[in-house]
VEXBARO-553642 format. One record per atom (N, C-alpha, C): z, y, x. Coordinates in steps of 0.1 Angstrom, whole numbers, plus 5000, padded with zeros to 4 digits. Atoms other than C-alpha are relative to their C-alpha. Layout:
BEGIN
    z    y    x
    Z    Y    X
...
REM end
This chain:
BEGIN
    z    y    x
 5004 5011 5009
 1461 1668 2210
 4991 4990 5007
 5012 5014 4995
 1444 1632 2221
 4991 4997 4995
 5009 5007 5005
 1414 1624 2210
 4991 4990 5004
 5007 5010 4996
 1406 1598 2233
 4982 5000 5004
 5017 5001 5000
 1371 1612 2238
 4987 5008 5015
 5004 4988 4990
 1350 1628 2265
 4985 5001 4997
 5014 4996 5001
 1310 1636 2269
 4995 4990 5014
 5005 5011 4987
 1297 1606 2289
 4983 5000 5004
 5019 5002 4994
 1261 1608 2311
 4999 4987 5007
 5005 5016 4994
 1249 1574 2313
 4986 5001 5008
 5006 5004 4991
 1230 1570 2345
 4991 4984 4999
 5008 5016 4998
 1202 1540 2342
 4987 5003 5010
 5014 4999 4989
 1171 1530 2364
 4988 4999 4985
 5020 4998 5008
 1132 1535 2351
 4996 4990 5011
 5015 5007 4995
 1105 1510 2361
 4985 5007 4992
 5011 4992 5004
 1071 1527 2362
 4989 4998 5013
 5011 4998 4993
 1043 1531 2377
 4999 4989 5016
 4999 5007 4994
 1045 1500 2400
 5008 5001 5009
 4990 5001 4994
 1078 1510 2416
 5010 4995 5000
 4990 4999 5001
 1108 1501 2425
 5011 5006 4990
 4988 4991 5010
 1141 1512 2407
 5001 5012 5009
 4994 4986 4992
 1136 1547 2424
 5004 5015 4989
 4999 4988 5006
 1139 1565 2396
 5013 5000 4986
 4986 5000 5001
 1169 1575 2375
 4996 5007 4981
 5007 4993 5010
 1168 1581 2334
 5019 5004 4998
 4994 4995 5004
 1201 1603 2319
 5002 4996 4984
 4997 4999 5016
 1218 1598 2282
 5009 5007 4999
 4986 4995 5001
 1244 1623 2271
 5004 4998 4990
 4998 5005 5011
 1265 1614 2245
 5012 5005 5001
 4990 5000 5002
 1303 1622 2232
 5002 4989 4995
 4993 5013 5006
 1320 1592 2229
 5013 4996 4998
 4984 5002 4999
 1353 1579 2223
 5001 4981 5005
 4993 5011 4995
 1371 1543 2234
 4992 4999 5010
 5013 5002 4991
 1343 1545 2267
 5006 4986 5002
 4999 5011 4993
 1361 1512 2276
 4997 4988 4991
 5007 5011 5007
 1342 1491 2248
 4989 4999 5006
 5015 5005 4991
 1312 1494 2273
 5006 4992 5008
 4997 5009 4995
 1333 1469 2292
 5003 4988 4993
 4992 5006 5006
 1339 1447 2265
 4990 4989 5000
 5005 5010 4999
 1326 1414 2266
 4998 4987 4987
 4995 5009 5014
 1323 1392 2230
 4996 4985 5005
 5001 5009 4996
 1309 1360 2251
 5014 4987 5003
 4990 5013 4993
 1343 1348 2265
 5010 4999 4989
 4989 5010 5007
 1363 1326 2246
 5012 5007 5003
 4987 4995 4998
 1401 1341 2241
 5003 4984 4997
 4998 5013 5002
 1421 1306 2247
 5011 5003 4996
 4987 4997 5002
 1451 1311 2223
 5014 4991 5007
 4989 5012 4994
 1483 1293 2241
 5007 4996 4987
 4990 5001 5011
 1499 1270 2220
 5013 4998 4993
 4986 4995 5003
 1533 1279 2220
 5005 5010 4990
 5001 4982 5010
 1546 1303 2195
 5001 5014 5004
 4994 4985 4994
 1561 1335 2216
 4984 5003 5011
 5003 4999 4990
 1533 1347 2235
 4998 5013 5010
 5006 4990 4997
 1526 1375 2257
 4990 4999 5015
 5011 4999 4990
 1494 1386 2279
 5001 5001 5012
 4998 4992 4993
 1515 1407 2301
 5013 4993 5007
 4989 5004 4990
 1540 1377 2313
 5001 4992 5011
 4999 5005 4988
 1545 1363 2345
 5003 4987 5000
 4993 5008 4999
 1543 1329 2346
 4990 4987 5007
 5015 5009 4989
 1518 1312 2378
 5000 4985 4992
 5003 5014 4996
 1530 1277 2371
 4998 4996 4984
 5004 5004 5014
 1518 1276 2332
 4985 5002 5001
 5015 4998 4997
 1480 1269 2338
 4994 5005 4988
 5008 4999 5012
 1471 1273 2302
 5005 5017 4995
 4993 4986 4999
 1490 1308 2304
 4992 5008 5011
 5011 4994 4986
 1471 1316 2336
 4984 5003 4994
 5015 5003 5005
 1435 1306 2318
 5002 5009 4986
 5003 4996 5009
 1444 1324 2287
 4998 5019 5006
 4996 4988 4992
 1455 1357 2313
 4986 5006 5002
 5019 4995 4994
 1416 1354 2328
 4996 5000 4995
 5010 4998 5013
 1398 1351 2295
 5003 5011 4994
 5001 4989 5003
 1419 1382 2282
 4996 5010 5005
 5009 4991 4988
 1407 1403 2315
 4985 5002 4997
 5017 4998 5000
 1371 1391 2316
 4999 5009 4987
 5006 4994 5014
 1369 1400 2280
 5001 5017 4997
 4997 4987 4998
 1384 1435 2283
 4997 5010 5009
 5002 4994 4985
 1372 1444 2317
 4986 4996 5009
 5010 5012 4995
 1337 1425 2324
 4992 5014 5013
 5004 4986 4994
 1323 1446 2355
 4982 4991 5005
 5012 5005 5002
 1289 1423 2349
 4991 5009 4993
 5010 4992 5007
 1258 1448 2343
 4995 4996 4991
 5010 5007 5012
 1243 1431 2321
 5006 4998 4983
 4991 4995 5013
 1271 1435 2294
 5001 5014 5000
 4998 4983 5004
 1277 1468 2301
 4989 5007 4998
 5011 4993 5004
 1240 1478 2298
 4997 4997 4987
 5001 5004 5017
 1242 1458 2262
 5008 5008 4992
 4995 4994 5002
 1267 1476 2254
 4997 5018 4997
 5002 4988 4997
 1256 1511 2265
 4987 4999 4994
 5014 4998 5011
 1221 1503 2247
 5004 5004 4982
 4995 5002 5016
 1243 1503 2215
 5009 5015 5001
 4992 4989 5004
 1266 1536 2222
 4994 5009 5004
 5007 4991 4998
 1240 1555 2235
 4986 4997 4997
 5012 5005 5002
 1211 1545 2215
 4996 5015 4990
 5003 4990 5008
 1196 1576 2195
 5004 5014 5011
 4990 4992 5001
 1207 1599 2217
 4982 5011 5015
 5012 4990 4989
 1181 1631 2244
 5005 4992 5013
 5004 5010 4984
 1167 1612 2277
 4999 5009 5010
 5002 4989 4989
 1168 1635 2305
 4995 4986 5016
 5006 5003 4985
 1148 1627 2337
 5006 5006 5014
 4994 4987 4990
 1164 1657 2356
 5019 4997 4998
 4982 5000 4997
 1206 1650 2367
 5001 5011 4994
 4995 4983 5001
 1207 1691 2364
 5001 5001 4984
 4995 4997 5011
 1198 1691 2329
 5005 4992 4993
 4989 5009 5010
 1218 1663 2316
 5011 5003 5002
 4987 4990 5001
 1246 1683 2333
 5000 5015 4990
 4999 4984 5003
 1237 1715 2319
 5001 4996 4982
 5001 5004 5015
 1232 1693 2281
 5016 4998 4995
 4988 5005 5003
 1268 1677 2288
 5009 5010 4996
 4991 4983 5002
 1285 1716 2291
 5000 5004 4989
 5005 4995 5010
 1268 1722 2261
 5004 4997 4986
 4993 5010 5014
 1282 1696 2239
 5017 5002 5004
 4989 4995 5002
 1313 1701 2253
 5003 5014 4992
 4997 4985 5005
 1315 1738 2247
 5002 4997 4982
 4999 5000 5010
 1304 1724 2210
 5010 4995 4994
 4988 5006 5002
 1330 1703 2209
 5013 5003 4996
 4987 4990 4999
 1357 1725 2218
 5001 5011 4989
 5004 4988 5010
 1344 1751 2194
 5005 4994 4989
 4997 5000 5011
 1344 1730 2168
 5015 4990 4992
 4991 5005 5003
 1375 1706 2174
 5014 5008 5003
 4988 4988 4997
 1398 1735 2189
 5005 4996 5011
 4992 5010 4985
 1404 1710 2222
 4987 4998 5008
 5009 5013 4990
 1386 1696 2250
 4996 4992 4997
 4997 5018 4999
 1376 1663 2251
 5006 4996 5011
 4989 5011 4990
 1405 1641 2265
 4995 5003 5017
 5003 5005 4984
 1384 1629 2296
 4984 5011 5004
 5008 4995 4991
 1361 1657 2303
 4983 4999 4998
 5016 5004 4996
 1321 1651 2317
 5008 4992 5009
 4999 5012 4992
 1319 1619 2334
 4987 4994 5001
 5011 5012 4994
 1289 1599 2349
 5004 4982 5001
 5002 5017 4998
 1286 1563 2347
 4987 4991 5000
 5011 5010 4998
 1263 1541 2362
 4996 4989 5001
 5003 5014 4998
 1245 1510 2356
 4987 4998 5005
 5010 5004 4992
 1219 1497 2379
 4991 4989 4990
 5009 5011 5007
 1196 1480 2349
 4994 5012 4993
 5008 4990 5008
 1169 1497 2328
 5006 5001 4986
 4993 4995 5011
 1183 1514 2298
 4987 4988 4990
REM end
């Protein structure tokens, strides 16, 4: 069975004590659609105005079909930190801050295991890390 979901450890930087980004803070969380932390609500979708359209057709020499191609992408796929830490402030907001990798791994096992227990599956995609180089 799919549930589209896995147990994601979000990787961010700490500023402190007058350093550098040397230091690393942990969120663990079960989430599901992880690819709305790419989602971007800034870029304008340009509808084409033709009636038939699709996202997924080939057609270089229609520029306003081209421009609507690149605005569906960015919007779906934005690999700009600065959305995806807005993003990731909002799906992992409420959630235990680990300082230590080991035990935000050893928290993620944990929630799986509860998971599994209590949905009778996995989750879909696992433990997974993802990192964004901005302060949570």
């Amino acid at each position: 069975m799919s549930a589209d979901n896995g147990i994601y450890i979000l990787e961010t930087l700490v500023k402190g004590n007058g350093r550098k980004f040397d230091l690393h803070e942990y969120r663990v969380r079960e989430l599901q659609c992880i690819e709305n932390l790419k989602y971007d609500p800034t870029v304008a979708i340009l509808q084409p105005t033709e009636e038939y359209h699709s996202v997924h057709e080939y057609r270089p020499e229609d520029k306003e079909h081209c421009a609507y191609q690149k605005a569906y992408r960015n919007k779906y796929h934005s690999d700009n930190p600065d959305v995806q830490i807005s993003n990731a402030r909002k799906m992992w907001r409420n959630c235990k801050v680990f300082s230590d990798k080991g035990l935000a791994l050893l928290y993620a096992a944990e929630l799986e295991d509860k998971s599994t227990n209590e949905c009778g599956f996995q989750p879909e995609y696992g433990i997974s890390f993802i990192r964004i180089d901005r302060v949570f």
